[in-house]
GUPAPA-528533 format. One record per residue (C-alpha): residue number from 1; residue in one letter; x, y, z. Coordinates in steps of 0.001 Angstrom, whole numbers, padded with zeros to 6 digits, always signed. Layout:
! residues N
k | r | east | north | up
NUM | a | X | Y | Z
...
This chain:
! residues 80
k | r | east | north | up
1 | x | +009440 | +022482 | -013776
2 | x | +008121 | +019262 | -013458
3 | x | +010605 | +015993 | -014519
4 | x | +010644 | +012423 | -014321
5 | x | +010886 | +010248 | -011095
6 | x | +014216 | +008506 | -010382
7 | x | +013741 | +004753 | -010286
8 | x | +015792 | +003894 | -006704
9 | x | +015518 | -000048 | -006836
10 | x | +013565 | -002406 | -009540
11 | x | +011949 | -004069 | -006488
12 | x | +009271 | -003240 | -003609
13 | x | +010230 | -001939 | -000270
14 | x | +008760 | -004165 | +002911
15 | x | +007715 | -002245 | +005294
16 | x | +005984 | -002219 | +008381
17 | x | +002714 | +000389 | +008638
18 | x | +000385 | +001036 | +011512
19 | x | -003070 | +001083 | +011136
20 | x | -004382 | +005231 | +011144
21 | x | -000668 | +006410 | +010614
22 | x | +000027 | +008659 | +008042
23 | x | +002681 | +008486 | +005479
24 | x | +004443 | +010458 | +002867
25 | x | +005242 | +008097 | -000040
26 | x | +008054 | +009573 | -001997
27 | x | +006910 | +009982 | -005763
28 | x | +010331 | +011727 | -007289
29 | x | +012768 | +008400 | -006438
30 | x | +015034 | +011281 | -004761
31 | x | +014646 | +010398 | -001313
32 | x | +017367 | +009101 | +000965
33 | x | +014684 | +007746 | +003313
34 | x | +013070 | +005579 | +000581
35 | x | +010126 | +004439 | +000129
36 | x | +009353 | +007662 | +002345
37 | x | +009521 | +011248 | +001565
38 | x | +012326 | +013414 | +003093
39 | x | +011822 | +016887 | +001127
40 | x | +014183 | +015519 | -002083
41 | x | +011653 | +016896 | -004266
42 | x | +011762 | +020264 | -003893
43 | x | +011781 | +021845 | -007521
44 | x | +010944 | +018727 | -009327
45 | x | +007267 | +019948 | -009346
46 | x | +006635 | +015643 | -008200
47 | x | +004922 | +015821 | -004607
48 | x | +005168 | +012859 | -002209
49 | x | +001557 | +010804 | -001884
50 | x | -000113 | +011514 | +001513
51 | x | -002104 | +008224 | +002506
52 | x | -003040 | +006728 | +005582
53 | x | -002772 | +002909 | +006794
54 | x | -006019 | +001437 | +007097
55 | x | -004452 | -001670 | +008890
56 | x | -001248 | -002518 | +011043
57 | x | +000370 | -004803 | +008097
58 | x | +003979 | -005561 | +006390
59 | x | +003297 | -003923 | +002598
60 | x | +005260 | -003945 | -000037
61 | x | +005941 | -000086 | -001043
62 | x | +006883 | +000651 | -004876
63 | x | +010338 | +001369 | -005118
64 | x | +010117 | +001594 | -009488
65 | x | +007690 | +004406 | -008953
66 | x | +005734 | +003176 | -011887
67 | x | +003723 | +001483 | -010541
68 | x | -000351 | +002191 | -011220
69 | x | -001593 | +001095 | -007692
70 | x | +000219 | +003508 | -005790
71 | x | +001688 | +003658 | -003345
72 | x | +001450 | -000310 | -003248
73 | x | +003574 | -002620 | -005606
74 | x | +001475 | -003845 | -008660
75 | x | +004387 | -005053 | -010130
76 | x | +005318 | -003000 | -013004
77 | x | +008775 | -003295 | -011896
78 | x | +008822 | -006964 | -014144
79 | x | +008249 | -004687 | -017239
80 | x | +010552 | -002913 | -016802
């Protein structure tokens, strides 16, 4: 059964990734370790986005989950 994401904050997470690391960006809005995955989806049907840092950089992360660059802020949070 696949639902809707929870939105967790209107605004982008800053965080700090490291270039060739990989990351589980949580999709569903249900995780306590936001903007990362920690398994809150389970039965939702909404998997967390796998990606990998190309760069050791502060990003801002999409906390709206709307967001049509993910998992990078475009910010479709001001639409909102």
């Amino acid at each position: 059964m696949s639902e809707e994401p929870e939105r967790p904050q209107l605004s982008p997470y800053q965080v700090e990734l490291e270039a060739g690391k990989r990351y589980a960006w949580c999709r569903c809005g249900r995780s306590k370790k936001q903007p990362f995955c920690d398994g809150s989806h389970a039965g939702t049907g909404i998997e967390p986005l796998m990606f990998t840092a190309e760069r050791t950089e502060m990003a801002l992360l999409c906390g709206c989950k709307d967001t049509g660059d993910p998992p990078f802020c475009d910010g479709s949070h001001m639409l909102l």
